[in-house]
PDB file of N, CA, C, O and CB in Angstrom:
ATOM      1  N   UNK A   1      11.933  14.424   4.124  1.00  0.00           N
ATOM      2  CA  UNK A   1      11.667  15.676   4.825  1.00  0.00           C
ATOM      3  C   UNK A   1      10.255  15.617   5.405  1.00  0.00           C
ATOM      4  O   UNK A   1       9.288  15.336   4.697  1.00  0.00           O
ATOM      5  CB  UNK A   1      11.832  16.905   3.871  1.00  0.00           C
ATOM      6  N   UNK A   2      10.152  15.903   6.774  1.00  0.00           N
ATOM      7  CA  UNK A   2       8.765  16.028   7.567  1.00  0.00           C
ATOM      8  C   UNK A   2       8.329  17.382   7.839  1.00  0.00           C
ATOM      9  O   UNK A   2       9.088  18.281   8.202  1.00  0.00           O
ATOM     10  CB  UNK A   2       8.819  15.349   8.934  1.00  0.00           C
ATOM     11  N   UNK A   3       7.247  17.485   7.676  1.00  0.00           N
ATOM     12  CA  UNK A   3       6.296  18.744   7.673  1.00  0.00           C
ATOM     13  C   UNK A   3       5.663  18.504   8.817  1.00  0.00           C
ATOM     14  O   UNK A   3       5.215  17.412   9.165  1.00  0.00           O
ATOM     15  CB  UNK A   3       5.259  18.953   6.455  1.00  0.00           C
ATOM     16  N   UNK A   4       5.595  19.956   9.677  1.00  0.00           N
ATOM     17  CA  UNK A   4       5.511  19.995  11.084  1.00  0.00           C
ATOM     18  C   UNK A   4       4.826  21.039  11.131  1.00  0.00           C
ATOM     19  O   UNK A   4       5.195  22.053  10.538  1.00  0.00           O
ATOM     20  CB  UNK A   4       6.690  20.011  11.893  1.00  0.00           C
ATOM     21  N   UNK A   5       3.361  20.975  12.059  1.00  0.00           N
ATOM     22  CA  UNK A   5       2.352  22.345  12.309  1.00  0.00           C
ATOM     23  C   UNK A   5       2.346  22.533  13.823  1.00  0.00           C
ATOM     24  O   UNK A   5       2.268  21.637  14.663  1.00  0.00           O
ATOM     25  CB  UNK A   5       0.601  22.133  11.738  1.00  0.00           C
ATOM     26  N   UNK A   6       2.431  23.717  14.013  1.00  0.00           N
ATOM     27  CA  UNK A   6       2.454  24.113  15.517  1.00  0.00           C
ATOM     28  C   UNK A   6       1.210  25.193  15.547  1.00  0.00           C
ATOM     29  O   UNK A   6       0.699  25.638  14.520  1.00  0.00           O
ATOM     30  CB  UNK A   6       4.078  24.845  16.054  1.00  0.00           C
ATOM     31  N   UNK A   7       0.897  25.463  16.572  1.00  0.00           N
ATOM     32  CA  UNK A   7      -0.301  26.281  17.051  1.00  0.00           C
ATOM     33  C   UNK A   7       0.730  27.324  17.989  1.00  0.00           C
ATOM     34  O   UNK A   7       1.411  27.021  18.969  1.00  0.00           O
ATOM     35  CB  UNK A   7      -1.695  25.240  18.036  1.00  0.00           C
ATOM     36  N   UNK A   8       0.573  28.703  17.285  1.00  0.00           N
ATOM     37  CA  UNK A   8       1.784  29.517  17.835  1.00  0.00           C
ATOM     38  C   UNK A   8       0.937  30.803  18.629  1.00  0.00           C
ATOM     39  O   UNK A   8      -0.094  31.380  18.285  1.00  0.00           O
ATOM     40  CB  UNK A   8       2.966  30.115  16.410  1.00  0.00           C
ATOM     41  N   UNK A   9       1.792  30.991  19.798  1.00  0.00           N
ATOM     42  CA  UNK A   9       1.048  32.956  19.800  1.00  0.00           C
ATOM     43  C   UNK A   9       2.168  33.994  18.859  1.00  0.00           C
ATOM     44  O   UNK A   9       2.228  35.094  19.409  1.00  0.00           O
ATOM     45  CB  UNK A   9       1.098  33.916  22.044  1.00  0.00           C
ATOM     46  N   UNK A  10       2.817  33.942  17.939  1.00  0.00           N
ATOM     47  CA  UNK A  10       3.409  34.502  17.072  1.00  0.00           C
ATOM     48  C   UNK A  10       2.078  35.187  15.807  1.00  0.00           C
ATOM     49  O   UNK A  10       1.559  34.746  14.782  1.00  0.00           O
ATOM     50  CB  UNK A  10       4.531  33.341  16.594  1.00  0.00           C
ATOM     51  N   UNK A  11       1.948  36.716  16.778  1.00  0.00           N
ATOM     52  CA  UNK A  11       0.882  37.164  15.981  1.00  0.00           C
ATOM     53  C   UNK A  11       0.724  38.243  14.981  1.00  0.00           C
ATOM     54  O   UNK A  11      -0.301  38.657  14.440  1.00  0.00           O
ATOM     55  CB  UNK A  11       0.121  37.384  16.698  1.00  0.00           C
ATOM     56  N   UNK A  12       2.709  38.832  14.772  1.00  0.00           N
ATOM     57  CA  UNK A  12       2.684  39.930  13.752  1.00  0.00           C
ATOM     58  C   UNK A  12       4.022  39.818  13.284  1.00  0.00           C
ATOM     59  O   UNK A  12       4.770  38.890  13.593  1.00  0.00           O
ATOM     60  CB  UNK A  12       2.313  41.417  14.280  1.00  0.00           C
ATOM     61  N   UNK A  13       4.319  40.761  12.543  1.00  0.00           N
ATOM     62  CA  UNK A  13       5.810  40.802  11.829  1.00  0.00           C
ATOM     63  C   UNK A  13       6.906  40.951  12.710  1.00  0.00           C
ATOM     64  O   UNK A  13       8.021  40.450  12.564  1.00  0.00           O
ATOM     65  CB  UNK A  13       5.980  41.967  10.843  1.00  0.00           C
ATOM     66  N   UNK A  14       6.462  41.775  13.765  1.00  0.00           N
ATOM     67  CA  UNK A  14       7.533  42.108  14.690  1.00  0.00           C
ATOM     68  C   UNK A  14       7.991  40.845  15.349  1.00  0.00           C
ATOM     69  O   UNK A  14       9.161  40.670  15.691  1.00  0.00           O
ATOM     70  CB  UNK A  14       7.085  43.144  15.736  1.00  0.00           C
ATOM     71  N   UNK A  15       7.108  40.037  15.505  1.00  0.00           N
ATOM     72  CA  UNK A  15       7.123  38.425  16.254  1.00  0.00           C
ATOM     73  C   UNK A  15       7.798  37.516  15.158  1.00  0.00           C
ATOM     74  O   UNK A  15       8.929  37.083  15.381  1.00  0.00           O
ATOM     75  CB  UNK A  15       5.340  37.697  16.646  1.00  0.00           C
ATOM     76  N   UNK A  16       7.319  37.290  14.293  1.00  0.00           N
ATOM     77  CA  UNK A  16       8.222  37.064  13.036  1.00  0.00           C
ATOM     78  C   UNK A  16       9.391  37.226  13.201  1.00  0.00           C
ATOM     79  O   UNK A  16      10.101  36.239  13.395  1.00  0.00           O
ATOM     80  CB  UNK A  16       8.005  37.792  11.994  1.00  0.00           C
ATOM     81  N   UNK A  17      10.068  38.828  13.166  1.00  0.00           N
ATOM     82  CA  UNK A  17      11.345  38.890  13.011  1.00  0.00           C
ATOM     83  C   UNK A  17      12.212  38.833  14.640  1.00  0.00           C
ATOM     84  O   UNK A  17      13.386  39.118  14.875  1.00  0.00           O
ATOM     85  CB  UNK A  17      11.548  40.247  12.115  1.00  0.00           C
ATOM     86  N   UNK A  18      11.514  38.526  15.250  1.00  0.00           N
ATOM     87  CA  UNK A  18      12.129  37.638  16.999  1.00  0.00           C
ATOM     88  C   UNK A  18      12.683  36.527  16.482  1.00  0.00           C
ATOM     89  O   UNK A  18      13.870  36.298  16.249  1.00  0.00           O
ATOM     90  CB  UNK A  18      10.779  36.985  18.385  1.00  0.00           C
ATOM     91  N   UNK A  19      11.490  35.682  16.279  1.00  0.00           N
ATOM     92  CA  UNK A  19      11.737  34.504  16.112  1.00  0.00           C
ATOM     93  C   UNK A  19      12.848  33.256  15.081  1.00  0.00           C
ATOM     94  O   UNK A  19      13.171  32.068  15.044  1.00  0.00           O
ATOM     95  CB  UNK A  19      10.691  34.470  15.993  1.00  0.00           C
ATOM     96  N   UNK A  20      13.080  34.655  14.335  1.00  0.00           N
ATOM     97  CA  UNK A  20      13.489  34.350  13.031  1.00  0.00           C
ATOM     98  C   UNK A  20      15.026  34.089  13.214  1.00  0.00           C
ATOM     99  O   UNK A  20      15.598  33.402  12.368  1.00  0.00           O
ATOM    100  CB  UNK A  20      13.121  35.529  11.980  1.00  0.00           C
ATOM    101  N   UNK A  21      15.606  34.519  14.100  1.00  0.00           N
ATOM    102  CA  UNK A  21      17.410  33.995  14.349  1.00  0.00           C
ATOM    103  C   UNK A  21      17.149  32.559  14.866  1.00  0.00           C
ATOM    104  O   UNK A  21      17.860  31.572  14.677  1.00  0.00           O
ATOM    105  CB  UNK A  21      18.526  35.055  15.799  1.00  0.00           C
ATOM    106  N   UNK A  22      16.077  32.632  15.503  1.00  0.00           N
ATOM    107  CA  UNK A  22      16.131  31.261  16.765  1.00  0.00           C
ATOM    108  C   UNK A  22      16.013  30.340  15.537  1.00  0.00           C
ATOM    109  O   UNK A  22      16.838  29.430  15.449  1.00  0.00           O
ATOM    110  CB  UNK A  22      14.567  31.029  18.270  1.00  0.00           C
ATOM    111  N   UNK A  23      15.037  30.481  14.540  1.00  0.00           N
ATOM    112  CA  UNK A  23      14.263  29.100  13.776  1.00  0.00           C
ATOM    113  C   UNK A  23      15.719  28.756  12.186  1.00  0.00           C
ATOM    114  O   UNK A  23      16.012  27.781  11.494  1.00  0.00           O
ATOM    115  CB  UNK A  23      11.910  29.865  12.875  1.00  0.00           C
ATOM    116  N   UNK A  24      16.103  29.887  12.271  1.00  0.00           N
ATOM    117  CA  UNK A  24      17.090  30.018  11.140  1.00  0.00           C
ATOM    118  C   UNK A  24      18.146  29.656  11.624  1.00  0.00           C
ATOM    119  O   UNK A  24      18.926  29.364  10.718  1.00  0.00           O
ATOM    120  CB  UNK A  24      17.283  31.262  10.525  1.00  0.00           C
ATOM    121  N   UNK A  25      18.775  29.462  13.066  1.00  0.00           N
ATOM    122  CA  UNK A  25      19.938  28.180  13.455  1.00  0.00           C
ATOM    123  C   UNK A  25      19.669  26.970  13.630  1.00  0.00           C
ATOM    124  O   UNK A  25      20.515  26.332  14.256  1.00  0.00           O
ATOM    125  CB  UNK A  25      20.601  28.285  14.602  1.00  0.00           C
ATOM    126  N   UNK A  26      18.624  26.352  13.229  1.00  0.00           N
ATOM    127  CA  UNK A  26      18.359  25.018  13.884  1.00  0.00           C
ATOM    128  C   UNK A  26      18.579  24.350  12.521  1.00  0.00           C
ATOM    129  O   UNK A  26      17.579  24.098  11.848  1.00  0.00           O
ATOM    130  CB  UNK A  26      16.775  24.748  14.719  1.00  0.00           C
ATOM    131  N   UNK A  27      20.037  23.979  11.959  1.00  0.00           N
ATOM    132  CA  UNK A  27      20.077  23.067  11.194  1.00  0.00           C
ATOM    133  C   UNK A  27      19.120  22.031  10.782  1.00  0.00           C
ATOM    134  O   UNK A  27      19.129  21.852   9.564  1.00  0.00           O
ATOM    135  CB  UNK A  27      20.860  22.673  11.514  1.00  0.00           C
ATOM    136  N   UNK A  28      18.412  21.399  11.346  1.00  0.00           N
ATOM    137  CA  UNK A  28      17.729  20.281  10.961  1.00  0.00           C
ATOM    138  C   UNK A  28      16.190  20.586  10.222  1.00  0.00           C
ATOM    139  O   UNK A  28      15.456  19.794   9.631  1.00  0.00           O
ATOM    140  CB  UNK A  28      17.623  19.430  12.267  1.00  0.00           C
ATOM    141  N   UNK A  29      15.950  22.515  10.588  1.00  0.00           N
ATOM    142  CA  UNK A  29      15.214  22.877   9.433  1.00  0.00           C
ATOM    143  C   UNK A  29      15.164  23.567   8.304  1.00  0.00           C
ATOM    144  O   UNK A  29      15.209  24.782   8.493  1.00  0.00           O
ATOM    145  CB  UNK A  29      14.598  23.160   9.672  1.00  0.00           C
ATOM    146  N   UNK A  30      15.092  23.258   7.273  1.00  0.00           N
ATOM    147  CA  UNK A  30      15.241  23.636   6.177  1.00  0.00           C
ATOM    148  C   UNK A  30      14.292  24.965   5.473  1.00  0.00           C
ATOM    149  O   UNK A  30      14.645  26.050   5.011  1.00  0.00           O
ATOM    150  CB  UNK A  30      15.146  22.465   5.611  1.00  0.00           C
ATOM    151  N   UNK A  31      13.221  24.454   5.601  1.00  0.00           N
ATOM    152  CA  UNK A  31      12.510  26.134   5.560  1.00  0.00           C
ATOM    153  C   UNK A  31      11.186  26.216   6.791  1.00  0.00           C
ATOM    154  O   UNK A  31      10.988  25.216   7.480  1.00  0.00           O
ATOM    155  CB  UNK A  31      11.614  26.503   3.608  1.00  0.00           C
ATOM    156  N   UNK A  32      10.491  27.229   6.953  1.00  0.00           N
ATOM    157  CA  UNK A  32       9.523  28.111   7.791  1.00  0.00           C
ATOM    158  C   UNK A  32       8.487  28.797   7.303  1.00  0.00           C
ATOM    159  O   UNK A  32       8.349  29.209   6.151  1.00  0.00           O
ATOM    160  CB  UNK A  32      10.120  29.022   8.387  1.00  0.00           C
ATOM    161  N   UNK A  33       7.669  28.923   8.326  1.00  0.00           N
ATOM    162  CA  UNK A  33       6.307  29.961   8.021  1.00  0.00           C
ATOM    163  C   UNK A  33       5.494  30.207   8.973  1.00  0.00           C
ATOM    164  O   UNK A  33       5.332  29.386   9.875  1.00  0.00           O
ATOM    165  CB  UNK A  33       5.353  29.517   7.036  1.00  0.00           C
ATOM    166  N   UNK A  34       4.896  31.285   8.939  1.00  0.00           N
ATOM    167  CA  UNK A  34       4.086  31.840  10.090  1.00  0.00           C
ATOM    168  C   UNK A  34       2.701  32.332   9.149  1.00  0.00           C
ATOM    169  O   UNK A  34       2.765  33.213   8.291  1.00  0.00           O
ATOM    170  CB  UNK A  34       5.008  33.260  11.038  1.00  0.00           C
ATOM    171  N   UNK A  35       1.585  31.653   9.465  1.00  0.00           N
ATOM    172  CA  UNK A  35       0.237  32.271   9.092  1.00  0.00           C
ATOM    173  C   UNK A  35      -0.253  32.759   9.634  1.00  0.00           C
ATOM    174  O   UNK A  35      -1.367  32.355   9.968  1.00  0.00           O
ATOM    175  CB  UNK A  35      -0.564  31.826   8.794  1.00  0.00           C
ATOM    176  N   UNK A  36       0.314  34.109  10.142  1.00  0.00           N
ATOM    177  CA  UNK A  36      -0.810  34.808  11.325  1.00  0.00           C
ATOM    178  C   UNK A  36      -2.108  35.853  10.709  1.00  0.00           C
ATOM    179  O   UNK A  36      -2.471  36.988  11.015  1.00  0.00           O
ATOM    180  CB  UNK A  36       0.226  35.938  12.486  1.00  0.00           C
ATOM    181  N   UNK A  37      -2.502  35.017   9.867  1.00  0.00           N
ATOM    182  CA  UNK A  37      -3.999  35.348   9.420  1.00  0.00           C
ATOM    183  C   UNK A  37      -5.097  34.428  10.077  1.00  0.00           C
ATOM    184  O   UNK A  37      -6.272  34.733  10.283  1.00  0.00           O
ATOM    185  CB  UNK A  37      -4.142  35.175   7.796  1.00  0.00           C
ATOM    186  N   UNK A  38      -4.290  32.905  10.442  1.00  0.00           N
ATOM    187  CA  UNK A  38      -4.866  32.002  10.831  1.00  0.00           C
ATOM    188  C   UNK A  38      -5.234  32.297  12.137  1.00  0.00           C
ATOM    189  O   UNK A  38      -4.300  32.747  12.801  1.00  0.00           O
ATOM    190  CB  UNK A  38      -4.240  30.975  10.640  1.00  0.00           C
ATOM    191  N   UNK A  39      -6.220  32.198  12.681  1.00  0.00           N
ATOM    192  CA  UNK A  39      -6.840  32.410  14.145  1.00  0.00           C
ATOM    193  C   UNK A  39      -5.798  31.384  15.446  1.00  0.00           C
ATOM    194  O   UNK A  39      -5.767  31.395  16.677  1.00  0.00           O
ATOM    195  CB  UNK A  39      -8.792  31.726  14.031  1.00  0.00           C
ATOM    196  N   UNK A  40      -5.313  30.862  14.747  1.00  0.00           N
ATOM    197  CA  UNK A  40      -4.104  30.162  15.576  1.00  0.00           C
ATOM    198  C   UNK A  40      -2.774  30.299  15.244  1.00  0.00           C
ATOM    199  O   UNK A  40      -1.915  29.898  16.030  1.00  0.00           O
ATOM    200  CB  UNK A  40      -4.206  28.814  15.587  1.00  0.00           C
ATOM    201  N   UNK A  41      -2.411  30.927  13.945  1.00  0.00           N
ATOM    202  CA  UNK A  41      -1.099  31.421  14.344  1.00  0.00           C
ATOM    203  C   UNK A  41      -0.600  30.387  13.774  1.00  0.00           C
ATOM    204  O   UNK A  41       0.278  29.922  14.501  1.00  0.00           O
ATOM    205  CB  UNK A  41      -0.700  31.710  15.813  1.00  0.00           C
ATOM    206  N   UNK A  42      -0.743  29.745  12.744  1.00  0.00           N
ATOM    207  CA  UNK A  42       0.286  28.706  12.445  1.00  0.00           C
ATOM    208  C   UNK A  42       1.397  28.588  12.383  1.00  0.00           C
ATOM    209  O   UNK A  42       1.815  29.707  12.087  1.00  0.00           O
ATOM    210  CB  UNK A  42       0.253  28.338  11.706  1.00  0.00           C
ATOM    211  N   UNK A  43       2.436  27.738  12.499  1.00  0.00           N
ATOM    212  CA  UNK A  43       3.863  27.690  12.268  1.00  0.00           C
ATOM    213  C   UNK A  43       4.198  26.384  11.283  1.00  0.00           C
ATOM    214  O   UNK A  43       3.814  25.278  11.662  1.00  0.00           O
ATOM    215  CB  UNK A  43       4.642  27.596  13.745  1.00  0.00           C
ATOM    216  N   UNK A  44       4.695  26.474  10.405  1.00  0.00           N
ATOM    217  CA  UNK A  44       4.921  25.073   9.300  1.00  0.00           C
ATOM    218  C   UNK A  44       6.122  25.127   9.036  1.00  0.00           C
ATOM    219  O   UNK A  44       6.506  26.100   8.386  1.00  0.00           O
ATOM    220  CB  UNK A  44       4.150  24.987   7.827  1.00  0.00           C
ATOM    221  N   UNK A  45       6.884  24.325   9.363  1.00  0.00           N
ATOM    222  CA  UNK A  45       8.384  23.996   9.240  1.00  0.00           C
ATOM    223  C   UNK A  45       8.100  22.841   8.482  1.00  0.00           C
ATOM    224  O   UNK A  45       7.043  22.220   8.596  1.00  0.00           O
ATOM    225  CB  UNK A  45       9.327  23.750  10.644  1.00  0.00           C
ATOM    226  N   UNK A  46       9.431  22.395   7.358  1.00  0.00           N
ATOM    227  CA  UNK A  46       9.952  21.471   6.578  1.00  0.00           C
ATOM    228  C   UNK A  46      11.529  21.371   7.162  1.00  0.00           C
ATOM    229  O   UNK A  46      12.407  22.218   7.323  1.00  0.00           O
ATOM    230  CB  UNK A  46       9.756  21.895   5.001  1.00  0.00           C
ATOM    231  N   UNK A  47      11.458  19.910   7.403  1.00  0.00           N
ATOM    232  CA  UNK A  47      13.076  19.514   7.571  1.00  0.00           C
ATOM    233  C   UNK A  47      12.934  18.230   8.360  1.00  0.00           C
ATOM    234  O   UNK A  47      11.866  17.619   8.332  1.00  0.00           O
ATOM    235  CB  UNK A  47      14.128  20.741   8.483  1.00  0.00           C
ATOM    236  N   UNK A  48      14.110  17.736   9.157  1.00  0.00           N
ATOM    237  CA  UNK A  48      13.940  16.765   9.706  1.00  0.00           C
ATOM    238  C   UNK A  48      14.348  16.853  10.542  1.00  0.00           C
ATOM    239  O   UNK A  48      15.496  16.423  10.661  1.00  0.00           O
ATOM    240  CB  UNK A  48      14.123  15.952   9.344  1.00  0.00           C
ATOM    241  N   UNK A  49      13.482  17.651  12.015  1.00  0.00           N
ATOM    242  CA  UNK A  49      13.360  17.927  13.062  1.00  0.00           C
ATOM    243  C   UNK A  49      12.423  17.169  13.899  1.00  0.00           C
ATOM    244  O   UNK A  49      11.461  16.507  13.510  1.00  0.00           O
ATOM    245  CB  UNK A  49      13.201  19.005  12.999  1.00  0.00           C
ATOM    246  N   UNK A  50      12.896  17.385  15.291  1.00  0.00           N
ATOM    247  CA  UNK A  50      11.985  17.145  16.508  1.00  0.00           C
ATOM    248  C   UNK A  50      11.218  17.817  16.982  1.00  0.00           C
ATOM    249  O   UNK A  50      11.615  18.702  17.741  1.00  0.00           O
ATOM    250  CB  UNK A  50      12.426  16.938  17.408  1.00  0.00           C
ATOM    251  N   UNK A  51       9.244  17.594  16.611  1.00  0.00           N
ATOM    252  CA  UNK A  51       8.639  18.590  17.476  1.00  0.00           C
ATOM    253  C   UNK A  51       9.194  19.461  18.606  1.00  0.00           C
ATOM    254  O   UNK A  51       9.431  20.663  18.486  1.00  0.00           O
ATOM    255  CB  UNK A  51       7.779  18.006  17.985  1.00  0.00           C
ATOM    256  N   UNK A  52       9.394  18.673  19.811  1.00  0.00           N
ATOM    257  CA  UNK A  52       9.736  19.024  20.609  1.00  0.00           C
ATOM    258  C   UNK A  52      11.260  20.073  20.807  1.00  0.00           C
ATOM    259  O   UNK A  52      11.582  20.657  21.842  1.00  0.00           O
ATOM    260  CB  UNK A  52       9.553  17.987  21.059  1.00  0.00           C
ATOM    261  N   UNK A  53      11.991  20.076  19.529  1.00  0.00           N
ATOM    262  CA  UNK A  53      13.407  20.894  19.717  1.00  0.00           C
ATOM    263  C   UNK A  53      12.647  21.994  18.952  1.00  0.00           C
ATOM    264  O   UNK A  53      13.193  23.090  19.077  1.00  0.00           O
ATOM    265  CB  UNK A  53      15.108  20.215  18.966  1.00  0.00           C
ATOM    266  N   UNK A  54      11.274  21.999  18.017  1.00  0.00           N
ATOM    267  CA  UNK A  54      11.294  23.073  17.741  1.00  0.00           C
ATOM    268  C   UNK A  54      10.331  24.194  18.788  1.00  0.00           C
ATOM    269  O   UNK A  54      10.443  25.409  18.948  1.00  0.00           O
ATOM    270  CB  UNK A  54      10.991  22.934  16.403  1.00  0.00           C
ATOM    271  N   UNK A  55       9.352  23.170  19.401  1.00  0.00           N
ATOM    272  CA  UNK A  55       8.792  23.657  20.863  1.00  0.00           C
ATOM    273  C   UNK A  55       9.873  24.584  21.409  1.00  0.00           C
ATOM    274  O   UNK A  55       9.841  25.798  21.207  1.00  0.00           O
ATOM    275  CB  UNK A  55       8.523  22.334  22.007  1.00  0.00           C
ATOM    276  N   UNK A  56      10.947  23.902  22.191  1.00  0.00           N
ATOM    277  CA  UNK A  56      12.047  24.629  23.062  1.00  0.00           C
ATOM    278  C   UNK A  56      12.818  25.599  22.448  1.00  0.00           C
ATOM    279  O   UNK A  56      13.310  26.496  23.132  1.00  0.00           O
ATOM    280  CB  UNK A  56      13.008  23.732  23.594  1.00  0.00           C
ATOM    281  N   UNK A  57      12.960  25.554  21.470  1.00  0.00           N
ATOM    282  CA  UNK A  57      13.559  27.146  20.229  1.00  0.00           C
ATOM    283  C   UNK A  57      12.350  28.170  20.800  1.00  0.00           C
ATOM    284  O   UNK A  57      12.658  29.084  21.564  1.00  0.00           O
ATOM    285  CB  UNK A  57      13.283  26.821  17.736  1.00  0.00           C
ATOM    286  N   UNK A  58      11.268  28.007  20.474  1.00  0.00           N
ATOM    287  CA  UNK A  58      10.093  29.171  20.481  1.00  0.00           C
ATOM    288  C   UNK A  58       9.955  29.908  21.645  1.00  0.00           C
ATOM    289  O   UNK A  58       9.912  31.106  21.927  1.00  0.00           O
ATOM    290  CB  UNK A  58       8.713  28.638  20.267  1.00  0.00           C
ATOM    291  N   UNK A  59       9.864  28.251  22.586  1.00  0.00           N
ATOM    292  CA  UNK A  59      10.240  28.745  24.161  1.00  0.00           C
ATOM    293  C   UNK A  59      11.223  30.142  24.598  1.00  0.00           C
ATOM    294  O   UNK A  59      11.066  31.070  25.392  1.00  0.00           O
ATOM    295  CB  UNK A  59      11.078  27.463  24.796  1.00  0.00           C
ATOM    296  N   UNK A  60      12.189  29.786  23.730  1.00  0.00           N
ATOM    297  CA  UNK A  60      13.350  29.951  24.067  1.00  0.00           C
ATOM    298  C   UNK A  60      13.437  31.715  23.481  1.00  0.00           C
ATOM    299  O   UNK A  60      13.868  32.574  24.249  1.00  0.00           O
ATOM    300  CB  UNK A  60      14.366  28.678  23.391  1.00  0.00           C
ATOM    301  N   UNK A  61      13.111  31.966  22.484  1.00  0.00           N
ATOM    302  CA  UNK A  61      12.268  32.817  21.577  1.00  0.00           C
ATOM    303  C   UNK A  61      11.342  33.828  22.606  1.00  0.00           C
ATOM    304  O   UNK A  61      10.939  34.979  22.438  1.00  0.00           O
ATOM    305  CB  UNK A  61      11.245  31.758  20.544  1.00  0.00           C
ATOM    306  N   UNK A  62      11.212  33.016  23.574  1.00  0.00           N
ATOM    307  CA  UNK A  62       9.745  33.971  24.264  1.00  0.00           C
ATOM    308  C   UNK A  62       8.396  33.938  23.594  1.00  0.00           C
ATOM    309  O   UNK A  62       7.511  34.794  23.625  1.00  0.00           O
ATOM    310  CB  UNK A  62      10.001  35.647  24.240  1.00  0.00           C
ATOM    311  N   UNK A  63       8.426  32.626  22.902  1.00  0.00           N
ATOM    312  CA  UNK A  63       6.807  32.235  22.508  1.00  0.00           C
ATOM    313  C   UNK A  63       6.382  31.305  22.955  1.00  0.00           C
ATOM    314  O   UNK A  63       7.359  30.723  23.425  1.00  0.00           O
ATOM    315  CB  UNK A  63       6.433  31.996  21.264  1.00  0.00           C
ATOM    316  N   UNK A  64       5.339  30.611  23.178  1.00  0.00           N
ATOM    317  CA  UNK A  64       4.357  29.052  23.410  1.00  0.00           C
ATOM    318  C   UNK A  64       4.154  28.843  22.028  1.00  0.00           C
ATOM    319  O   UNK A  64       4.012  29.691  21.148  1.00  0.00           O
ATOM    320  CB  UNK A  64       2.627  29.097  24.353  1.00  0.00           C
ATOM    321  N   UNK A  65       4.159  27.461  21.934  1.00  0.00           N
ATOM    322  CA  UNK A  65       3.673  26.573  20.765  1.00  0.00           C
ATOM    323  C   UNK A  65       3.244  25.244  20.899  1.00  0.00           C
ATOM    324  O   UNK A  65       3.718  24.521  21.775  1.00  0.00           O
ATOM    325  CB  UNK A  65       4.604  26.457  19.874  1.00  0.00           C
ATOM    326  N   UNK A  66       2.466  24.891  20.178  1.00  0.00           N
ATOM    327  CA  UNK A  66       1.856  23.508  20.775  1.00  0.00           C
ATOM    328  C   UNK A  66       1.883  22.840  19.229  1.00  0.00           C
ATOM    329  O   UNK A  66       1.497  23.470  18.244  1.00  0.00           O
ATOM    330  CB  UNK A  66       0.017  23.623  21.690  1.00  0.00           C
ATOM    331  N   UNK A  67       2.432  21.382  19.173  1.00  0.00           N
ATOM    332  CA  UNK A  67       1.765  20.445  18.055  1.00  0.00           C
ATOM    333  C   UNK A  67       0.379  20.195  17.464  1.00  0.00           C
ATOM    334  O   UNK A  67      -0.529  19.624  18.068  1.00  0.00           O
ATOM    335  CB  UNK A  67       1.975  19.374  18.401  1.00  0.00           C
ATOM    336  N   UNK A  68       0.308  20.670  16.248  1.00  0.00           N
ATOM    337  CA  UNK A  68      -1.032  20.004  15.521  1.00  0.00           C
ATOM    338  C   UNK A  68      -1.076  19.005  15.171  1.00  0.00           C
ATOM    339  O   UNK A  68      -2.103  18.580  14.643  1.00  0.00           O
ATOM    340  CB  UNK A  68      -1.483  20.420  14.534  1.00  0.00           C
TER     341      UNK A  68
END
């Protein structure tokens, strides 16, 4: 299992619970998190995913995210 950090604009609960159908169908991850205490908004997924498919979910979501 690979651990994956993104730099998110996901900056409150309400954004949270957007995002949360999109990141909760993507089979290939297993669990999630959002630190929006962090001045960047972290995102930390566990599973064995593709940066980039979880980029285009967020997209997709109506957020930007970038790889740490």
């Amino acid at each position: 299992m690979k651990t994956l950090k993104f730099k998110t604009n996901i900056k409150c609960g309400g954004c949270i619970a957007t995002v949360t159908p999109f990141l909760n169908q993507m089979e290939s991850i297993q669990a999630w998190e959002v630190d929006v205490n962090n001045p960047e908004k972290v995102l930390t997924v566990n599973g064995e995913t593709d940066p980039a498919q979880v980029i285009s979910t967020l997209d997709k979501a109506g957020f930007k995210a970038e790889a740490l």
